[in-house]
N, C-alpha and C positions, 0 to 999 in steps of 0.2 A: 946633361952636365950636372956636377954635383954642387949642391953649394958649399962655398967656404967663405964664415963670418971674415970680413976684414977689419969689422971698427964697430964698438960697441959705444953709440954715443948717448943712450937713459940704458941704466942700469936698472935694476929694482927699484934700487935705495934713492938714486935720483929720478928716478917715476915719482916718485912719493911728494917729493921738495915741487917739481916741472905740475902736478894734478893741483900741489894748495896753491901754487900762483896764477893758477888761471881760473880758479874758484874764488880767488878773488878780483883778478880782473873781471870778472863776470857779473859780481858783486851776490856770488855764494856764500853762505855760511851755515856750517853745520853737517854735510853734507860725505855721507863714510860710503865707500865704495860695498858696493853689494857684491864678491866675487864668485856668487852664484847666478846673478841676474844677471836679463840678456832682457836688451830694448828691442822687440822687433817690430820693422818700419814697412812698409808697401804703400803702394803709388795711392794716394787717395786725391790728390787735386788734378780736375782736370780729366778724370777717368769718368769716360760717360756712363750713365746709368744701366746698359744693356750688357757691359764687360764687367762690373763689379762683380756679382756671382762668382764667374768662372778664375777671377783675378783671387775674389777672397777664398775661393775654395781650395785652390794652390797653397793660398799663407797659411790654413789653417791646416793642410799638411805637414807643412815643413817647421812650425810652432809645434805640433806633436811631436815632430822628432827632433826637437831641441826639448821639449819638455821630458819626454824620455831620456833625454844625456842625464836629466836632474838639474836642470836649468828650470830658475823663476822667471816669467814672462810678463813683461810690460808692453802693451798694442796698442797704438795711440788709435789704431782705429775704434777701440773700445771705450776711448776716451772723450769728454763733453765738446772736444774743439773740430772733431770727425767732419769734414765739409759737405758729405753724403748727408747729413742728418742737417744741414743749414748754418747759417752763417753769424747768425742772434746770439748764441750762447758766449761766445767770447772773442774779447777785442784781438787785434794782432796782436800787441804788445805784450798782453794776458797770455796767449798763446803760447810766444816764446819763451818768457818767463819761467811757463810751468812745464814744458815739453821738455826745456832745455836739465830742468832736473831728474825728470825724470829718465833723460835720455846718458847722464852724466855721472848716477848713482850705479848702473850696473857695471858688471865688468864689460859685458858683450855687446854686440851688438851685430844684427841682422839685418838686412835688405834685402826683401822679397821683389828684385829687379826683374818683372816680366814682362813690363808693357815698355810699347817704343818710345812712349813718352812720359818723363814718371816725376812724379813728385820725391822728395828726400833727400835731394841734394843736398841741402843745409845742416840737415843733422848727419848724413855720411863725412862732409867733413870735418864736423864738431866731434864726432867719434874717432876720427884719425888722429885730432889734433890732440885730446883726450889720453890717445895710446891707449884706447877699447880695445879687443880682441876682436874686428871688423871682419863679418862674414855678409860678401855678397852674392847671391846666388839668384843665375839666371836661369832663361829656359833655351836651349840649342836652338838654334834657329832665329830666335826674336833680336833683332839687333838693338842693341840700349845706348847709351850715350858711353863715349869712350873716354869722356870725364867720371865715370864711375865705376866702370869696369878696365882701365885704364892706371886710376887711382894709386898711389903709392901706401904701403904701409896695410893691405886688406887682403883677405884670403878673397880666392876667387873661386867660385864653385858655377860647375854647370850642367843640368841634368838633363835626360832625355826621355826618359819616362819615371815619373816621380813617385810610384808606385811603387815600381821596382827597385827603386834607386833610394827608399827611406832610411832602411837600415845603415848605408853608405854614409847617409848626411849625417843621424845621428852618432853615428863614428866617429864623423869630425868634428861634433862637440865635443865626445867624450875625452878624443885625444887631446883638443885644445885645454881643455879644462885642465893638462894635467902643468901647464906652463904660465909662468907669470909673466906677463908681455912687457917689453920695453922695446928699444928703438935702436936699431945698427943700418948698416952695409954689409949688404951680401955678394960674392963675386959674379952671381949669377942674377940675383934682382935688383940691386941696387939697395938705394933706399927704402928701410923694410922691416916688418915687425917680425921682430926678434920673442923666441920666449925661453926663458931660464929655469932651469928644474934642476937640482941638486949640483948647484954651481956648474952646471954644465949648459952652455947655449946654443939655439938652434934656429935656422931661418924656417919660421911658421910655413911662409907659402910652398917652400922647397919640402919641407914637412911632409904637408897633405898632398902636393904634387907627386911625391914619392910613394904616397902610405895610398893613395886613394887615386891611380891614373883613370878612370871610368869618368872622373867629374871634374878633369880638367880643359880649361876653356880654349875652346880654336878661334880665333879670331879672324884665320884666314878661310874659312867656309864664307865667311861675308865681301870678301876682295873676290871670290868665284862668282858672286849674283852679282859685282857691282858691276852697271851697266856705263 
């Protein structure tokens, strides 16, 4: 089914007005949208020590082929608050404080959603609520929370062997980069990031749904194992 925009509710112009209101309820200041940067997020709390490897060596995939779109990259795994590395370097408070701008400066944002149980919840909705360009991408087969792959407003990506499938992803940066995100109704998803390029608008996830069907998400391969 094709999409059709019914209701354009942030424009561009008022993305702009809807980002300094909530940079200030947050109690930001100074703070300019980076519309090359992409915050990208993976499960670190909670992830036992024997699965990180195999979890990071995935993100560091799919971080190369966002890096190749020509996207700048922020990995809070890289960062002092990393919970793999201990708990002494900074307070909660400290945490969210400086995550949250780091997480609120890019345009993009990523979630390397692999594990069945994941940490990011809290920054995947502070990215939606942002109007980020939200890409979450999982692995076929892993079932994740239907709070996040469920989510309104996020592209959904799903790959099956990541190998073969890199050039694909960084295609869907490439194409997203070329749209400036705001907020509608689509006849097909509803409530849903919308992106604008030479006053003409388009529903993102019907977009890549269209432009890229290899990595789009079945949800029902998981109603077939459910016992």
């Amino acid at each position: 089914m094709q999409c059709k925009i019914t209701k354009v509710i942030l424009d561009p112009k008022q993305r702009k007005g809807h980002i300094k209101n909530l940079l200030r309820i947050d109690g930001l200041k100074n703070i300019k949208e980076n519309p090359n940067g992409c915050y990208c997020a993976l499960p670190l709390t909670g992830i036992p020590e024997n699965q990180r490897e195999k979890i990071e060596k995935k993100h560091e995939i799919i971080k190369q082929c966002i890096k190749d779109a020509g996207l700048q990259i922020f990995d809070p795994k890289d960062a002092p608050g990393n919970p793999w590395h201990g708990l002494r370097d900074i307070r909660p408070e400290q945490l969210y404080d400086t995550d949250i701008i780091q997480l609120v400066t890019p345009r993009f944002f990523e979630f390397t959603n692999v594990a069945a149980t994941t940490g990011g919840g809290i920054e995947l909705q502070k990215a939606i609520t942002y109007n980020n360009i939200t890409v979450v991408v999982v692995k076929k087969g892993v079932f994740t929370s239907r709070m996040s792959t469920g989510a309104r407003r996020i592209i959904l990506i799903e790959y099956n062997d990541l190998e073969k499938e890199r050039e694909d992803i960084k295609n869907v940066f490439l194409r997203l980069k070329q749209y400036e995100p705001c907020i509608g109704e689509c006849s097909v998803h509803g409530n849903t990031l919308l992106g604008f390029k030479d006053d003409k608008v388009v529903c993102l996830k019907g977009l890549i749904e269209e432009k890229f069907p290899g990595l789009v998400y079945d949800f029902d391969i998981y109603l077939k194992n459910e016992r």
